[in-house]
N, C-alpha and C positions, 0 to 999 in steps of 0.2 A: 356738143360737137367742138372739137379741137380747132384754133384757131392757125392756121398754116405759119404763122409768125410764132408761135405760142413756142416755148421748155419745154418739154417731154420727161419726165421722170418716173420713177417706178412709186415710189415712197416717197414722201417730204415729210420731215423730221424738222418739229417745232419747237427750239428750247435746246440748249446744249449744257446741261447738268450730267450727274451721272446714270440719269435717266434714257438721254436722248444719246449719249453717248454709249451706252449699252447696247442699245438699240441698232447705231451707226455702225459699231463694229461686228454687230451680228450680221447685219446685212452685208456687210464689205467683204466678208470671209464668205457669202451665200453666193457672191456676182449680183448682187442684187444693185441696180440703181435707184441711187437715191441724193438726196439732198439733205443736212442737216443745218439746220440755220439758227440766228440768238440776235435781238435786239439791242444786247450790248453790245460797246465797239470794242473794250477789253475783255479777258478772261477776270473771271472771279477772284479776288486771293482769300476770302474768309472760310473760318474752319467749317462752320454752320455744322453739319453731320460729321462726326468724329468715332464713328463705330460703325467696324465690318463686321457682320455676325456669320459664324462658320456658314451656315448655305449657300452665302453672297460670297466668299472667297469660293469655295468650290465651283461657281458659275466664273471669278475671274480666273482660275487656274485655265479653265476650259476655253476663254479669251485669249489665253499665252501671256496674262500679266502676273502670275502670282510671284514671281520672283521679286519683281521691282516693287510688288503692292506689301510684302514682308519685310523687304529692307527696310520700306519707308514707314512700319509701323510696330506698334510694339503690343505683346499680350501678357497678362496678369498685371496688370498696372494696379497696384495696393492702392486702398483710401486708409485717408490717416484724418481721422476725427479730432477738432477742437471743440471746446468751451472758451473762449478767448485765447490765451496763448498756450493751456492745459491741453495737453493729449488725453482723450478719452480712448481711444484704441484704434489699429488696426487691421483692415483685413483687404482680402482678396474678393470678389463676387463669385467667381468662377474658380476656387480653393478645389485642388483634386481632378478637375476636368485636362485630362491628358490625350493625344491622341493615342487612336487604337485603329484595328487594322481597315475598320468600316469608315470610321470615322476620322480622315487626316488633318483636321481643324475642331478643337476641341471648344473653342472660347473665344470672344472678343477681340477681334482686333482693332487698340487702338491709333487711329490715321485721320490726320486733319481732310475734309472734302476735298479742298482745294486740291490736296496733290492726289487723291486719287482720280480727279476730272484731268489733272494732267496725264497719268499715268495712260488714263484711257484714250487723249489725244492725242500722244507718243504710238500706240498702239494703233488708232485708226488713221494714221499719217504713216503706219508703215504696210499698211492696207491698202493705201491707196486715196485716201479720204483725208478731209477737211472739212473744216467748220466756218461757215460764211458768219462771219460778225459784220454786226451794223447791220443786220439785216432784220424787219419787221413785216408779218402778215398784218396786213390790214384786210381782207375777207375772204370771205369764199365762198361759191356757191360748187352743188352739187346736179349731179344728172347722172342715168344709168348706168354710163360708161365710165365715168370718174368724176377729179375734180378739178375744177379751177380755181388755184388761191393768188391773190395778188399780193406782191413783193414788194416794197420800197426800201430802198436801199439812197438814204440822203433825199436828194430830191424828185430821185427817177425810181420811176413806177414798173413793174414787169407782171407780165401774168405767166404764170407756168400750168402747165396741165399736167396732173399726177392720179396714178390708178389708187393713190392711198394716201392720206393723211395721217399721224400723230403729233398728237397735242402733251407735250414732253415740257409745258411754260410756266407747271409751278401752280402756286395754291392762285395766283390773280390771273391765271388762263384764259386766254382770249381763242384760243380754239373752241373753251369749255362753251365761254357764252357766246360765240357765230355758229354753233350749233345746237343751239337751245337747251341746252343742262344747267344745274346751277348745285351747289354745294347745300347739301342738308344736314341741319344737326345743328350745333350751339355752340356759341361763343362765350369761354371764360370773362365777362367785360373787368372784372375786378385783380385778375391772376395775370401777370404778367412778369416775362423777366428780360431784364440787361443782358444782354450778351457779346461778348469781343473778342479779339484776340488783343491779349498786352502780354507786354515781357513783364518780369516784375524780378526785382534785386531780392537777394535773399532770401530765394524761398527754393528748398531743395524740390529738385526736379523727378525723383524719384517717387513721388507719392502724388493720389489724387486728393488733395488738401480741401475739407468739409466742412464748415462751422455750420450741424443742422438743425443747433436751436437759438441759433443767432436772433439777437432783439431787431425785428425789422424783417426778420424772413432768412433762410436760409443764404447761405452762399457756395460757393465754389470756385479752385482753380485747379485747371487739368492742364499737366506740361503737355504740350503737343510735338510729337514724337520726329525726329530731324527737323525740327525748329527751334528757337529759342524765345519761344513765345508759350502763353500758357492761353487758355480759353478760359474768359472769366463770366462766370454765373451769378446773376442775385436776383431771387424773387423779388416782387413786389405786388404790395395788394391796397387795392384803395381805387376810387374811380379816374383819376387822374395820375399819368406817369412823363418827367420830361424825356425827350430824347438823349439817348448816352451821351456823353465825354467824357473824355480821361478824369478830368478834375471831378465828374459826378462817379465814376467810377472808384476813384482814390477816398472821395469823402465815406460812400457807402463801405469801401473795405475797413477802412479805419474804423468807424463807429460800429461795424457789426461784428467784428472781430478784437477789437480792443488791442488792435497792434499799430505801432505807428512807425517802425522798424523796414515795412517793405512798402517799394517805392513802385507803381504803377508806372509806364512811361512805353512810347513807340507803339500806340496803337494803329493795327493794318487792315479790320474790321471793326464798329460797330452795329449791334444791333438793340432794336427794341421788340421783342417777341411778344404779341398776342396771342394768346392760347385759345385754340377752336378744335370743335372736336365736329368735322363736318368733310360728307363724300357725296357722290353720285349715286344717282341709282342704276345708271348705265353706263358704260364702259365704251360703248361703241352707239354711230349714227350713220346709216348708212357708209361709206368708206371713211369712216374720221372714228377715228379713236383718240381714249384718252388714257395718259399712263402717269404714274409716281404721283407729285403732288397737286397735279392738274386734274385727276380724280379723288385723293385725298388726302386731308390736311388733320394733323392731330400735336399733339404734345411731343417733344423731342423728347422726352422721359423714355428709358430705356434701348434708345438708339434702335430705330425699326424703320426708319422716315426715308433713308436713303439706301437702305437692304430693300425695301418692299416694289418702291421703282426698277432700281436695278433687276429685281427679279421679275417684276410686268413685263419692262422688255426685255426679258430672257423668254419669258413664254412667247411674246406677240411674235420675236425676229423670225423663228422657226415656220411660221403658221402664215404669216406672209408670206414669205418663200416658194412654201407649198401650193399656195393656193396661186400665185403669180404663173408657178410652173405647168398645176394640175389643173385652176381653172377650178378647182373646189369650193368655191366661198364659204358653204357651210361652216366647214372647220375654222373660219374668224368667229364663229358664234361663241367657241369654246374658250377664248380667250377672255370674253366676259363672264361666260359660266363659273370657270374654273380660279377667276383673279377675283369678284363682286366678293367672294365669300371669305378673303383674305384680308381683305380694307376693313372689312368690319370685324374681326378678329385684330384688326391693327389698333383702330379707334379703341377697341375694347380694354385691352390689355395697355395701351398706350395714358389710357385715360385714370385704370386702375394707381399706373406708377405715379403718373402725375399728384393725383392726389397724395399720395403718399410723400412726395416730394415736398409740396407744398405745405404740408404740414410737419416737414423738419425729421420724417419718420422713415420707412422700408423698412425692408431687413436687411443683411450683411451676406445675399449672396439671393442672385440670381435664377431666376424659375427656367429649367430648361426650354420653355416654350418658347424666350424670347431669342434662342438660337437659331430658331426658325429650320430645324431642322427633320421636325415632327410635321410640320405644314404638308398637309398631301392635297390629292386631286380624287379622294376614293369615289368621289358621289360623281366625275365629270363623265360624259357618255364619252371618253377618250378612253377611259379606265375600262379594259374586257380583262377578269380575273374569268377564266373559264373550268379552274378546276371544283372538284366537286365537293373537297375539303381545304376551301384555302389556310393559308398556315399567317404566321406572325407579320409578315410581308406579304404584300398585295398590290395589284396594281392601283396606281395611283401615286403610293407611297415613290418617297426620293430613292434612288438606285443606289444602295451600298456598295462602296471601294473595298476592296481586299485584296493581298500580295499574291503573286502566279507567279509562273514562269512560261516563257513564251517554249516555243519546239526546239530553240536550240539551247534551253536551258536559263537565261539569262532574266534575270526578276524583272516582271512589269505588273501594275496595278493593273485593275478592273477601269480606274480614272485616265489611265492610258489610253486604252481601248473605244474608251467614251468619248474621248476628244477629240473636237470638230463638229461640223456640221451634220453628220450622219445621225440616221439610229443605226441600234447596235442588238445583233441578236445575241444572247448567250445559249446555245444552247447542252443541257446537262444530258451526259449520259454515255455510255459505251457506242449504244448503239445510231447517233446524231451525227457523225462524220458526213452521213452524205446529205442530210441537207445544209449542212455549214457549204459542202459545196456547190451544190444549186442555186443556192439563195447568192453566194460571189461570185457564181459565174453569171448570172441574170441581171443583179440589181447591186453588184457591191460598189456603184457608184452614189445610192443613197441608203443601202443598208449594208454593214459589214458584219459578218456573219462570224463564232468563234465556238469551235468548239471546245469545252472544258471538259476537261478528264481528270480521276484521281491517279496519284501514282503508279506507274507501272500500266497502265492500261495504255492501246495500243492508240495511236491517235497520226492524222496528218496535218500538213502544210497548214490547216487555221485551228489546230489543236493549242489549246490552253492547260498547261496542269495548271491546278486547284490544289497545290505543294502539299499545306496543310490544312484541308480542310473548311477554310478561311472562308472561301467565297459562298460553299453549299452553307457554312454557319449564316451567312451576314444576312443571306436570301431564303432562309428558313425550309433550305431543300432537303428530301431523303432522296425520292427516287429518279426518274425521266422529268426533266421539265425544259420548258420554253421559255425563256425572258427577253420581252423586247423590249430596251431604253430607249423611250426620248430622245431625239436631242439637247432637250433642256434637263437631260438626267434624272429624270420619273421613269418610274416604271410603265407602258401604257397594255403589255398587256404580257398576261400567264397564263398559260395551262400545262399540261401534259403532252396534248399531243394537237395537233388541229390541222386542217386542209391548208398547202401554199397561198391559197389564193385569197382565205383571210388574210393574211400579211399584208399579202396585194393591197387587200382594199383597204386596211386600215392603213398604212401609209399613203392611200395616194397615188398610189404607183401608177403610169400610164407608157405604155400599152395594157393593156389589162392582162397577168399571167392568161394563159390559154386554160381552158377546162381540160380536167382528167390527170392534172400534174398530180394527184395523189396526196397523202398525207403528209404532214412535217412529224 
């Protein structure tokens, strides 16, 4: 029971990474109240995660950052391999990956953390929202109705009452351990690497600069993209490692690279990385959840660490929402069903690269899995594919983008359409005009309904041409079909044909459609 003195919020948002700030802005854009909070009294400035992988940029587009998130980064960034001051060669990891019409982020984008945590403070400060610093949960208890976590902020203490909690505080999560979880799996004790941001004289900015069979362990430096600072890497292996400084920084480039020409200096992060390959087995505890690295912690090897939070809270924003408005809770079940089965395809693949790192090796070009663009939800009970021959796309899978034209002729993507809080129906075929219009005259405040047409076929007011064929390719249509997106831009369900009143219940809808509305 709420205490009549007590904060009232809907959500409290533990941790202000690009995790909890995902999160913050989903909810800001939903009317959802909430709270987002961080124990520091500043913002962050280190690069720490330096890679957008295309799925996480197509969740920021849908945000309304993807403009400021492309200026501030750059893609194909070449590595340029040494043996001491010898070039062994160059290349690209992502050589030939272009966009296409499904796909409008083909590769890597590289972008220091730091400014993409700004980008998204810019963004939920124009939302409406802010991020309380200085501020620390010290506990929290639980009861039917919600929770209580208490605040300290300096030397005053508050209790707030919130219908939800997430734990958005990183690999040392103190949400994790006040609701009894704890991180399983193994810790590299021997693998360890330096990491910082420094500028460094003389060293072209154009290239990701490698020495990876350097005497002492690998190295690395990555120009980081509107800064003039680079992100410096060096393994280390042995039971014992000191903490970074410049002059430990300067000594270890010098000796493993056999150059004494560039000059380390203005260091604005360092770090000492432990390598652990360790998650949760649960995702959720009664109303508290846990998201990014506060469920789990792996190797930064192949940049996944700060994609795979940002996308936790891309599913979780949605699915609170819903359940705040409909009163469903169920559907928070899905959000561990559907995310448990990613972490460990994260660990997996994170751990493979690592090793490969660590031992001075990879290959010269990237596995598309690490685009995270193939990642679906086929096996979640969110996924209803109801047709009787599903084709190459299925529910589950990400919603493919392709060029149309809106009714008065004028080009808009499928990612148009998608954008916002809504789902989105697509429906194919001559004859779908009228439930495109039933479904927006009932409910196109949480689902906006479109019908797509080929050329020349007769279509109204939420008619879509499908110009060239584009979209029936991307979604693996021939004849009549139904596509409903996500919010979080999955597919959640396909058929041919099906009763209004599935739609109903699969989104949630309340009032409940009336019975007898007929088929879609």
């Amino acid at each position: 029971m709420a205490h009549p003195n007590q904060a009232k919020t809907q959500v409290l948002i533990v941790g202000a990474g690009p995790t909890g700030l995902t999160l913050a802005c989903e909810l800001a854009r939903r009317q959802i109240r909430f709270q987002i909070i961080d124990k520091e009294s500043r913002y962050p400035s280190g690069s720490r995660g330096k890679g957008l992988q295309p799925r996480s940029l197509e969740v920021l587009e849908d945000l309304g950052v993807i403009d400021e998130i492309l200026a501030a980064g750059r893609f194909h960034l070449r590595f340029r391999a040494y043996d001491g001051a010898n070039v062994l060669g160059e290349w690209d990891w992502h050589e030939g990956r272009v966009p296409t019409p499904d796909v409008p982020y083909a590769s890597t984008l590289i972008i220091p953390q730091w400014r993409v945590e700004e980008i998204l403070r810019d963004r939920l400060a124009a939302l409406g929202g802010t991020v309380e610093l200085g501020t620390r949960l010290t506990g929290l208890t639980q009861d039917e109705a919600g929770i209580t976590a208490t605040l300290a902020r300096g030397d005053a203490n508050e209790e707030v009452r919130t219908d939800y909690l997430v734990g958005c505080d990183g690999g040392n999560s103190l949400v994790r351990r006040l609701v009894g979880l704890e991180l399983r799996g193994q810790a590299y004790e021997t693998q360890r690497v330096w990491v910082g941001d420094v500028e460094a004289e003389s060293l072209d900015r154009d290239f990701w600069h490698v020495w990876p069979k350097a005497e002492g362990g690998p190295i690395a430096m990555c120009p980081l993209p509107g800064t003039s600072s680079f992100q410096f890497q060096a393994s280390i292996t042995g039971e014992t490692a000191p903490e970074p400084s410049i002059e430990i920084l300067q000594k270890t480039f010098n000796e493993r690279t056999g150059r004494s020409d560039i000059r380390l200096h203005n260091p604005t992060w360092l770090s000492l990385y432990r390598a652990s390959v360790r998650m949760v087995d649960r995702y959720r505890v009664g109303r508290a959840f846990l998201a990014g690295d506060a469920a789990h912690v792996h190797s930064p090897a192949g940049g996944q660490g700060m994609n795979t939070g940002i996308q936790d809270a891309y599913n979780l924003g949605w699915k609170l929402e819903r359940v705040l408005r409909s009163g469903c809770d169920e559907l928070l079940d899905t959000y561990e069903e559907e995310r448990l089965p990613i972490a460990a395809w994260l660990l997996d693949v994170t751990s493979k690269l690592h090793r490969q790192a660590f031992k001075g090796g990879g290959s010269e070009s990237r596995d598309p899995e690490t685009l995270q663009l193939q990642l679906n939800y086929r096996g979640s009970l969110l996924s209803q594919d109801e047709r009787d021959s599903p084709g190459r796309v299925r529910a589950g899978d990400r919603a493919p983008d392709a060029p149309c034209l809106d009714n008065a002729g004028v080009p808009i993507r499928l990612f148009d359409l998608f954008r916002g809080p809504h789902f989105t129906l697509l429906a194919f075929g001559a004859s779908r005009e009228d439930i495109v219009t039933r479904v927006n005259a009932t409910y196109g405040d949480v689902v906006r309904a479109y019908h797509l047409i080929r050329p020349g076929e007769k279509g109204g007011d939420g008619s879509i041409v499908d110009c060239s064929g584009q979209a029936r390719t991307a979604y693996d249509i021939d004849g009549d079909s139904l596509v409903l997106v996500r919010p979080d831009g999955y597919i959640g369900f396909f058929a041919a044909s099906a009763p209004l009143d599935r739609l109903a219940h699969y989104v949630r809808l309340k009032p409940s459609l009336e019975t007898g509305v007929g088929a879609m």
